[in-house]
N, C-alpha and C positions, 0 to 999 in steps of 0.2 A: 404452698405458694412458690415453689422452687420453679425457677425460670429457663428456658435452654435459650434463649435470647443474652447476647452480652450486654448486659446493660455499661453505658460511660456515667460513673459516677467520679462527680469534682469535690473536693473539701478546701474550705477556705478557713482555715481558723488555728486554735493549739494544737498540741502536740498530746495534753492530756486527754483533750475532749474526741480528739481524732481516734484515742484506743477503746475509748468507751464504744464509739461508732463501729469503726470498722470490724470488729467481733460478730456481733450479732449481725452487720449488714451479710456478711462473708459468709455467716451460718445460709440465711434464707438465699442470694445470690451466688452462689459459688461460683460463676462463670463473669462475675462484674467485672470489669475495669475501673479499679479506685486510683485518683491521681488526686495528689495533692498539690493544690496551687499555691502561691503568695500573693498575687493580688486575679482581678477579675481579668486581664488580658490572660491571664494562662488560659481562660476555659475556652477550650473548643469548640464549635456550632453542632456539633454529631454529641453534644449531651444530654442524655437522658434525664438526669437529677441533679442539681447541686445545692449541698450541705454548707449550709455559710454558721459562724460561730457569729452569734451579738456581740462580742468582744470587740470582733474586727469593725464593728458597722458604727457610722457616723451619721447625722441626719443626711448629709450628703452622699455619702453611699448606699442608704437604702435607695434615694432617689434613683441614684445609677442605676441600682439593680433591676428598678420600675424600668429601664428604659432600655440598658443592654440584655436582659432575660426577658422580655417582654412574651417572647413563644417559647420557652423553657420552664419545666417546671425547679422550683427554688424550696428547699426546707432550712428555715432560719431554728438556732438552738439559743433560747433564754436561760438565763440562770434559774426565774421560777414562773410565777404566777404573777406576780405584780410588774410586771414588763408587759403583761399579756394587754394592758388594755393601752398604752402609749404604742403597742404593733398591731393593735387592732386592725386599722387603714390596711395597713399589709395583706392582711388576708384575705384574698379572693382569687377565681379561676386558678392561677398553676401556680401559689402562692399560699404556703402553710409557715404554723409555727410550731414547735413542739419545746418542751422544758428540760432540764438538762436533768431532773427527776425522773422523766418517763424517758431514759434508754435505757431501757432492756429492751431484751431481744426480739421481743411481742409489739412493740409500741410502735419500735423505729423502724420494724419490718413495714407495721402497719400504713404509718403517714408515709413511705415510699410508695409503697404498691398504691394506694390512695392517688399521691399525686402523678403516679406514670398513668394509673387508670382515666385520671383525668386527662390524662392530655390524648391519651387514645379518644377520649370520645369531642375533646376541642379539635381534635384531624379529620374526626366521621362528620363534627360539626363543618368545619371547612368545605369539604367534599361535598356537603350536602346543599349548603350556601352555594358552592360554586354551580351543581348541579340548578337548584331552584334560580339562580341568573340567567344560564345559557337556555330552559326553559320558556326563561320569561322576555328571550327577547330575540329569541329566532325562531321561523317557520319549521317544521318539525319535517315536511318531504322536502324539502331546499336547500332547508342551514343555512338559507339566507336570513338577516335581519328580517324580524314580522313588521308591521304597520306603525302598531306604536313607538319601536325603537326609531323605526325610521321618522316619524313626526318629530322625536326627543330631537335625533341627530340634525335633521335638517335645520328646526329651528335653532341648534346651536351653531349648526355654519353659517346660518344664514346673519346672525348678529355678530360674529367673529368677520366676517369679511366687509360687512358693513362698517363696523368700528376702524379696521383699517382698511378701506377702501381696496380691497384685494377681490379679484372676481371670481364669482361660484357660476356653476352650470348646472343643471338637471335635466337628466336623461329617461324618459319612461317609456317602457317596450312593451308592446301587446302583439301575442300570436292570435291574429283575427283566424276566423272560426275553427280556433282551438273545442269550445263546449261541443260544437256538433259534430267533431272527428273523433275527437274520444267517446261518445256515444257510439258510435263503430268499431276504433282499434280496440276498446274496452277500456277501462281505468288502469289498470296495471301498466299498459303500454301508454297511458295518455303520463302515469305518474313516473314515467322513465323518460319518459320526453323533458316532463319540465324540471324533474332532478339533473338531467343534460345539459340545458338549458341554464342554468341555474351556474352547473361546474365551467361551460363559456362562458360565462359573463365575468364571474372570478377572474379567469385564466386572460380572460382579455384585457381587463382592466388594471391599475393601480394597485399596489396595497394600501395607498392615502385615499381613495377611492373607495367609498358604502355603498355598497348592492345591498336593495332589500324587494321582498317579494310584498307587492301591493294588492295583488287579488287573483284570482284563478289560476289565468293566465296575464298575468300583469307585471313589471318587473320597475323598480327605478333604479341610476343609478346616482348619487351626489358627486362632482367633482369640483372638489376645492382646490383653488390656485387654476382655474379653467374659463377663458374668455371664449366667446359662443363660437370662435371659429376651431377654435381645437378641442369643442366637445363636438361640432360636426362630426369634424376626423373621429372622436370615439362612437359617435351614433353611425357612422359609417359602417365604420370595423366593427360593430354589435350586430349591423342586418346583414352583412356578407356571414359572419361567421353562423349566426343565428338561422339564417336563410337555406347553407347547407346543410344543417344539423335536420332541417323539419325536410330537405330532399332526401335524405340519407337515411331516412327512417321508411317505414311502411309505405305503401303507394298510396292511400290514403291521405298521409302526411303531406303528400304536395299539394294539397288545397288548403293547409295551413303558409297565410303570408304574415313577414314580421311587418308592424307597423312602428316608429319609433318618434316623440315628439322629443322636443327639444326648448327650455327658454333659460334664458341667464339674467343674474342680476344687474339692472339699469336704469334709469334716471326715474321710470314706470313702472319699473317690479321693484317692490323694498321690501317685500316681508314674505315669509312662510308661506302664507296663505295664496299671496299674486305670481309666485315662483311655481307650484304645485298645482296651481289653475290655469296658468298660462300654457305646463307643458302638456299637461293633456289636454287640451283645447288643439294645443298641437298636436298632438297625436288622434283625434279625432277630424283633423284635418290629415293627415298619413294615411290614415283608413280610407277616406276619400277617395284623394290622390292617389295613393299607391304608390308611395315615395315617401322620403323622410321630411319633416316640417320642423322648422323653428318656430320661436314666436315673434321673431321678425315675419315672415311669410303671414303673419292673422293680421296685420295691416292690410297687405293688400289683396286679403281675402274676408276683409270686414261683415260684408253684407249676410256673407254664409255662415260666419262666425254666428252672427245674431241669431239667425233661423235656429243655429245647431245648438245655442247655449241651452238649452233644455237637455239636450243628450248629453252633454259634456256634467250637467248640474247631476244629471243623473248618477251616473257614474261616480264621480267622485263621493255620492251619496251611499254608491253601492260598496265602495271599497274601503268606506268610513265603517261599513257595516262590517264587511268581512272582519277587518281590524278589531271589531268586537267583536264578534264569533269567535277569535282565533286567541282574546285575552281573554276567554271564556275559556278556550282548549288551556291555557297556559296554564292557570289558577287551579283549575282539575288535574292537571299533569304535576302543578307543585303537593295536592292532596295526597297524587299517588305517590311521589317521594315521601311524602312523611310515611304514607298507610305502609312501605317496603321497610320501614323502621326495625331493630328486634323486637320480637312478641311482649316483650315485658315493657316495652312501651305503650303496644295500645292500646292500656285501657286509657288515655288520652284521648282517644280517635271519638268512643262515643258520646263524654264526657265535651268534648267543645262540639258536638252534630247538636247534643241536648240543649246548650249554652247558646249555640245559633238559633234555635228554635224558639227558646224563649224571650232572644232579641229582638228577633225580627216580628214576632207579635206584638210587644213593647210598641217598636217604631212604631209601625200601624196607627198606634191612639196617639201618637202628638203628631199632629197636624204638620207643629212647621218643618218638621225633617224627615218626613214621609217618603220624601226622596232619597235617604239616606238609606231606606232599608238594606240595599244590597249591599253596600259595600260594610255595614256593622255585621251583616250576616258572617258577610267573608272575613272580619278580623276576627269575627269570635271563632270561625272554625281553625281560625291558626294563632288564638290568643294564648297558646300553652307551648307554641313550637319551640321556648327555650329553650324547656323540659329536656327536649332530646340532648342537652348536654349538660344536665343534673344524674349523678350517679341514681340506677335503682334503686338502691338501699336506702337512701337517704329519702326519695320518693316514696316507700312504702314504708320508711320506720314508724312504728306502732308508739314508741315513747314520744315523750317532750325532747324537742331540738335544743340542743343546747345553742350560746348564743353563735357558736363560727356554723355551726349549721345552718341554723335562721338565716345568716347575712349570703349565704352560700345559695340558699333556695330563694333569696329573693333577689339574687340577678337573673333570674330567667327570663322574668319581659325587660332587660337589656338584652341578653341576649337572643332573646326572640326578636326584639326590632334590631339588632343590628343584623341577623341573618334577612328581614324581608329589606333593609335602609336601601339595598342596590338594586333591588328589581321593581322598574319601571312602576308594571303593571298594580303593584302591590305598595307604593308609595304612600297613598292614603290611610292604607290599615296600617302603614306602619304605627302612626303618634297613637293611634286605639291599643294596639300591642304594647306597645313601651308604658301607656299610663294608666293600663286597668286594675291596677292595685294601689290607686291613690287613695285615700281617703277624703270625704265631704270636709273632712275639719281640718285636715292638712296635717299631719297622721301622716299617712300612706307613705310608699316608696314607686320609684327611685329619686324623682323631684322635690315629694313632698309639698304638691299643688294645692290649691286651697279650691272649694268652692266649681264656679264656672270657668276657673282658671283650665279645671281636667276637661279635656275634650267631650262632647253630649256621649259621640260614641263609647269612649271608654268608663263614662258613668255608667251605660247601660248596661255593656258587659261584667261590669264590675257588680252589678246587683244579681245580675239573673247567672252567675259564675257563682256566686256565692249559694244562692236560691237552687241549684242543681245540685253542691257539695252538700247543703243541708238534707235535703230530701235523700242521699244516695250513702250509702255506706263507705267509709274512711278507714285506710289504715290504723288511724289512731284513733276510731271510731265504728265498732261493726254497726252500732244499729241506727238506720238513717232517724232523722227527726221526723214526725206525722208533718201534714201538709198544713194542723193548726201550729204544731210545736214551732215550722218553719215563718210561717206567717208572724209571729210574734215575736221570733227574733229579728227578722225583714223588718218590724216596725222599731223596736228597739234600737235598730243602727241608723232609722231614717233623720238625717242632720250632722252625724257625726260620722256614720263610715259611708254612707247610701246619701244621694240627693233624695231630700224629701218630697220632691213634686215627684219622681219615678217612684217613690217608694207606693205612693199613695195610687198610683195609677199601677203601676205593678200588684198590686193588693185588690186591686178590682178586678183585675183582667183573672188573677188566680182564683177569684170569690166567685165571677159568674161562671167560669170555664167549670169548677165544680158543682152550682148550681144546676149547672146542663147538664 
């Protein structure tokens, strides 16, 4: 376990307990840095571990500790065992206890290396969270904002400027017959055009200002604090600059023309919806013209307005659609972040494909959420993504948990829903995540919901999660249950762990599936 890493280790406490520690830490560590503080201002942000004495700790200062180590990992030392359950609370993520019994050299090697391994994998967690965000809310050839962020953001500028009467503008750009000129330059050249495209729009505009890519070739931009004459001036400087970019390219390219709409918020646009239909109405009046449109100019181009709204309804219909195509590409792109996990995590991966499968057959038979199939599909393939930051060992320990174990493996759907809580697209599955280990009787964890208190979805996952662990072999179980042994424990929990309307319907679907 010897390290070539300097680890910064801090002690807060006696003088006797500090000789018991630093022996044995200096054996397994030789290259640590031990400082000893007097109170919590001494410790520095650059540390790895800190050893605090329960001597020094007040209910008030454990509190502190909740909130100034909050991303640090903390090992508190008891006098014995019977302290152990008034620090119970204490323990979780980068948050242990050990006794002043167990230092020897074995033990307190142990719960260090334990808690720096955890925080190695609460940083892979970070990394991974930050990854599945930027994922889930930019275009992946642009890195512009995808559709759906862009829907979130608009509608939040659009009620922030409302509330204090402050004026927003929107901008949206279409390179007209961009689809039939990249069927000539080829896609490679069509997808360096609008990556171009893309880095102008940036370079032109704001940094208070969201660019996001709306369809193909389709671009909008929001600008907040911008009354419709000086997002002209930006819809101006977007078709001179945009205009070169598509001359400057291939000879081809110059049958690509920019068109640009433009409408701002006023007495007649009040919401998300009349902002975002207005300016492409304008912009289907720019394609026309051949020039830039506001949605002042569809007054007094009313008559044409009418004939065109079909094509403008179109559209908007079309790029409702991309926007789900492309939160289809996201959800799969978040899949493949989990699938790059280390190997000793995926037996996860088949394990919720099976749990999705048994869901979304479930859905199927109730009628009134039949609509819901997809999106239970998709919590159940990512109802175990805590996992990724539950140590292996502890995942495949063959024995009985003891109880900091148990409380340790059952934050995972917290921290599964707090890595999906920030991405958009996966905001629904989040409450599925977070409560598929409630129990019918209120039981369960982390709320301890009652009844139809737990969401339909995360009842269903919670049965047919359970229904795949039985049937499948267990660390602390090699040999799976027969498909009757499962069946009869499935009925056994129906009222107290399982709703019993899914039990019974669940029991059928498994009775004729093997009938066939």
């Amino acid at each position: 376990m010897l390290l070539t890493k300097v680890l910064n280790i801090y002690f807060l406490g006696r003088d006797s307990l500090k000789k018991k520690i630093l022996k044995p830490l200096s054996h397994v560590y030789p290259n640590m840095q031990f400082s000893e503080v007097q109170n919590f201002e001494g410790v520095k942000p650059d540390s790895d571990l800190i050893i605090i004495d329960s001597n020094e700790l007040s209910e008030a200062k454990l509190e502190k500790i909740t909130v100034l180590f909050k991303e640090t990992p903390v090992l508190i030392v008891i006098p014995d065992a019977k302290r152990m359950r008034e620090m119970g609370h204490f323990v979780s993520g980068r948050r242990d206890i050990i006794t002043e019994q167990e230092l020897n050299e074995a033990s307190i090697a142990r719960a260090a290396h334990y808690l720096i391994e955890r925080q190695k994998l609460h940083e892979q967690l970070k990394k991974a969270a930050y990854r599945l965000k930027d994922v889930s809310i930019r275009d992946d050839l642009t890195r512009l904002y995808n559709y759906q962020y862009f829907n979130e953001i608009l509608l939040q500028e659009v009620k922030k400027a409302s509330r204090y009467r402050r004026p927003l503008s929107l901008v949206v750009a279409d390179l007209k017959n961009f689809s039939k000129i990249n069927s000539a330059i080829g896609d490679h050249e069509g997808d360096r055009l609008l990556a171009k495209t893309s880095e102008t729009i940036l370079s032109t505009i704001r940094e208070v200002d969201i660019a996001a890519r709306l369809g193909d070739n389709s671009f909008a931009v929001v600008l907040p604090e911008t009354n419709m004459n000086a997002a002209v001036r930006v819809g101006d400087r977007l078709n001179d600059v945009l205009s070169a970019i598509c001359r400057s390219g291939k000879e081809t390219c110059n049958d690509i023309f920019v068109s640009i709409g433009i409408s701002s918020l006023d007495g007649e646009i009040k919401t998300k919806e009349d902002l975002l239909r207005d300016a492409l109405a304008a912009l289907e009046l720019s394609k026309k013209n051949g020039k830039l449109c506001t949605n002042e100019d569809l007054i007094s181009a009313a008559y044409d307005i009418k004939e065109d709204r079909k094509l403008i309804e179109q559209m908007h219909l079309r790029i409702v659609k991309i926007g789900s195509e492309a939160e289809e590409s996201a959800f799969h792109s978040t899949l493949k972040i989990i699938n790059e996990m280390p190997v000793h995590k995926k037996c996860l991966i088949p394990h919720s494909e099976r749990v999705a499968f048994y869901a979304e057959r479930l859905v199927k038979k109730i009628e009134k959420i039949n609509g819901m199939a997809h999106k239970i599909s998709r919590a159940a393939l990512v109802h175990d993504i805590g996992k990724l930051a539950i140590d292996n060992e502890l995942l495949n320990k063959k024995e009985k948990l003891n109880n900091k174990e148990r409380v340790l493996l059952e934050q995972h759907s917290t921290f599964g829903s707090q890595m999906l809580n920030n991405i958009p697209f996966l905001s629904n599955e989040y409450e599925i995540v977070l409560c598929h280990h409630e129990r019918y009787d209120g039981c369960g964890y982390p709320q301890g919901l009652k009844g139809e208190e737990i969401p339909i979805g995360a009842r269903i996952v919670s049965l047919t999660e359970a229904w795949d662990t039985m049937i499948n072999p267990q660390p602390y179980r090699e040999k799976a249950l027969s498909l009757d042994e499962a069946l009869l424990e499935i009925n056994k929990g129906a009222g107290t762990q399982f709703d019993p309307e899914l039990v019974q319907l669940f029991a059928s679907l498994i009775t004729n599936t093997c009938a066939n």
